[in-house]
N, C-alpha and C positions, 0 to 999 in steps of 0.2 A: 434549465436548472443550473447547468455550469455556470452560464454567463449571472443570473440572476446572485449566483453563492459572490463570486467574484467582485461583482456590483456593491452586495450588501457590505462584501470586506473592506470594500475601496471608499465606505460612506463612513464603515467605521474606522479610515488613519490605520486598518493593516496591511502592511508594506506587499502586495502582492500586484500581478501585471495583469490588469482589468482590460476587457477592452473597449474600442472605444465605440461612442452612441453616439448613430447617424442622427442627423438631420429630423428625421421623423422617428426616434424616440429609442427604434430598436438596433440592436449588437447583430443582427444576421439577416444578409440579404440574400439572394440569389441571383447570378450570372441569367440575363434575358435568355441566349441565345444557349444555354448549358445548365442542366443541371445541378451545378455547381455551388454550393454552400460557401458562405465565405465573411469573414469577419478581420478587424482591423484592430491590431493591440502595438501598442507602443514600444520602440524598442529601450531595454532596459540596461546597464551597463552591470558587470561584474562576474566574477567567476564563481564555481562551485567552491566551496571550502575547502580546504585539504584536513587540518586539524585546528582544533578550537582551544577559545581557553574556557575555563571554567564560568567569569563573566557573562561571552558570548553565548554559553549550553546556557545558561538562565535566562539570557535574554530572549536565546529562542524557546524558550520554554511559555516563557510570560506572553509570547506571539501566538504557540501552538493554543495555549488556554484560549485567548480573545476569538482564534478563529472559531475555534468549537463552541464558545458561546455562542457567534450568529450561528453557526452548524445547526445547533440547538433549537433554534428558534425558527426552522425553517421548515417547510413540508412539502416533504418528494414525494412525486409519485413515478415518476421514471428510471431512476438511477439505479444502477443495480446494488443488491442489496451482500453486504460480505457474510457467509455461510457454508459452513460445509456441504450443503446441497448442492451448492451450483460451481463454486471455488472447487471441492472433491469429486461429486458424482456427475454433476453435468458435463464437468470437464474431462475426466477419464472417460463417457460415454463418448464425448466425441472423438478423442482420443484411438479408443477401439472401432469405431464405426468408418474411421479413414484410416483404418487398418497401421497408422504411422508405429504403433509399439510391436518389438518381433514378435513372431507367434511364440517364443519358448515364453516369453515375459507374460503374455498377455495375463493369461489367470491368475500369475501371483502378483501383478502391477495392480490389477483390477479389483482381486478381493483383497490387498491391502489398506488400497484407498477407501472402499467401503468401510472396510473396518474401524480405519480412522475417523469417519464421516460421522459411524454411529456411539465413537467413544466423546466426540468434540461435542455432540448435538446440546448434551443438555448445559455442555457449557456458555456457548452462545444465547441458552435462552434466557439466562439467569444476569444479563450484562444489559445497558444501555445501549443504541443503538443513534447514532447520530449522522449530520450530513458533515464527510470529511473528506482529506486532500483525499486519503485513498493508497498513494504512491509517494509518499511524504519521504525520498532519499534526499542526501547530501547534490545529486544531480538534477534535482528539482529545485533548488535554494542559490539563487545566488546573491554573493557576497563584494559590498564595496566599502571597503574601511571601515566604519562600525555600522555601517547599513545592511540588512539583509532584505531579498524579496523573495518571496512565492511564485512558482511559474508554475505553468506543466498541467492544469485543472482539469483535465479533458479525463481525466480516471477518478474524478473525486466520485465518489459509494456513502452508501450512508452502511455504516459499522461502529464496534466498539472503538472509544476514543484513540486506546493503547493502538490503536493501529497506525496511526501517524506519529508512536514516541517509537514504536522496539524500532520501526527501518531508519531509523536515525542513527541509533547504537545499535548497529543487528549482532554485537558479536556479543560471546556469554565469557569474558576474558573478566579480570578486576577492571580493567580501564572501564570498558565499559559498564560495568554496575555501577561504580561510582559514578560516573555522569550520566549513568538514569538518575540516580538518585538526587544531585545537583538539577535534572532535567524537570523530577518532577518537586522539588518544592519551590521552584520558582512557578510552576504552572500552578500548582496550587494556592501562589497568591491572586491568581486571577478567576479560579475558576476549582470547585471540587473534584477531587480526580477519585473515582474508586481503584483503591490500592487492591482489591482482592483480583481486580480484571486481569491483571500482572499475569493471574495463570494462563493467559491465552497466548502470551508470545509464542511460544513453541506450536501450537496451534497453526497459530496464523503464520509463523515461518513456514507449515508444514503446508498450510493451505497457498503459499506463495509459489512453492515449489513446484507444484504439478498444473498452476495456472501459469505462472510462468510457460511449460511445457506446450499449453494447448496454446498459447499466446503466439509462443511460435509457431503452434502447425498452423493456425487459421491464414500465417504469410509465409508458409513454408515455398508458395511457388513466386512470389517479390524477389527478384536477383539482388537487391541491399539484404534481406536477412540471409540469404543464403552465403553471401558475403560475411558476415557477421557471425553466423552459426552455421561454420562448416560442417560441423560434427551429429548436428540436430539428424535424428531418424537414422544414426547407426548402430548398430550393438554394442557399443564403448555407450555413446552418447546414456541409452536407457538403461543399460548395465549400472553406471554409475548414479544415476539419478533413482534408480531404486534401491542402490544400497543405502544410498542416503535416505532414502524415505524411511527404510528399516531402522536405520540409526535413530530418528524419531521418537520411537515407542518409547525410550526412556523418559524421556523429556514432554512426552503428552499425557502417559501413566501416571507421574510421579511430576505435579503440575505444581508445585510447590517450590521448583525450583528457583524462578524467580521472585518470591517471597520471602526465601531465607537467605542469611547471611554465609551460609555452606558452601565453599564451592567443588560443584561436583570434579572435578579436574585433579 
């Protein structure tokens, strides 16, 4: 279903790294003598972005709409699906079950998250849900002169649109509202955006955060993540990522934040 999303972008002229189809029709083969899954994509030239102008947020704006169109138009059955079930309670479950959070945390790490789970739920139900990148940062896009492409598909989820516009702008500063806002009426030349979905960023930052976490424990024994996240599975580490989740409530209570023009700050 990756490779298939990819395909259909690549048929529709959207700038992303497809891969390439063998000889007999398909994108994945397997090693005889191994195991081993394996597929062939082109190499692509250019860097992540550092900061845009106003042009360029519109340009990728009118790119995000086209993709979500085919999104739209496609039907999974495999991909996992973005929700607070499995993003909050699936992942604190396993969380606790490989014991990685300290025991002082554990119960107020755990009935936090629920809590979060059961205040998002009927948020999520009330929204679209489509086939999208998933992981849609500035580290997933690279950029060559006024060219952009899409890489990285191997996380795309079928979820609310807003989910591949807030990790573009994650921050909640002026700069950033203003180029949502530049972000989205460029998308909405190509494609109807529901403005009301907007209350889910905090949400879905919230749900980023503790998937984030299990992301790590599942390669917590890989010597590159350990490398990478020396800190993961210490009392600093969870200390600080639960007071951030408390920080939160403001911002998932009071969902209106990115709707209005107020800023809380």
């Amino acid at each position: 279903e990756e490779h298939r999303y990819l395909l259909r972008l690549a048929e529709e002229e959207i700038p992303v790294v497809a891969p390439k189809v063998f000889v007999d029709g398909k994108t994945l083969h397997t090693l005889n003598d191994a195991a081993i899954h394996y597929a062939v994509f082109p190499k692509v030239a250019g860097r992540s972005p550092q900061e845009l102008t106003i042009d360029e947020i519109e340009q990728i704006g009118r790119l995000l709409a086209r993709m979500h169109n085919v999104g739209s138009q496609l039907k999974v059955e495999h991909r996992l699906k973005l929700s607070p079930e499995l993003y909050l309670n699936q992942n604190v479950q396993f969380l606790l079950e490989q014991h990685l959070i300290p025991e002082n945390l554990r119960s107020r790490f755990a009935d936090l998250v629920h809590r979060y789970a059961a205040l998002m739920k009927p948020q999520f139900q009330a929204v679209e849900s489509l086939q999208i990148h998933g992981d849609c940062h500035f580290g997933n896009l690279l950029q060559q002169d006024s060219r952009f492409s899409w890489v990285d598909f191997d996380d795309t989820i079928v979820g609310p649109a807003v989910q591949d516009l807030w990790l573009l702008l994650p921050g909640r500063d002026a700069y950033a509202r203003q180029m949502l806002t530049h972000l989205l009426d460029a998308y909405e030349q190509m494609r109807p955006f529901p403005r009301e979905s907007l209350r889910l960023i905090e949400s879905l930052r919230t749900l980023r955060m503790v998937h984030f976490a299990a992301w790590i424990g599942h390669r917590r024994e890989d010597p590159a993540f350990q490398r990478a996240f020396p800190d993961f599975g210490s009392e600093r580490y969870w200390s600080q990522l639960y007071h951030d989740l408390v920080d939160q409530e403001e911002f998932i209570v009071d969902d209106s934040f990115w709707l209005s023009g107020q800023n809380h700050y």
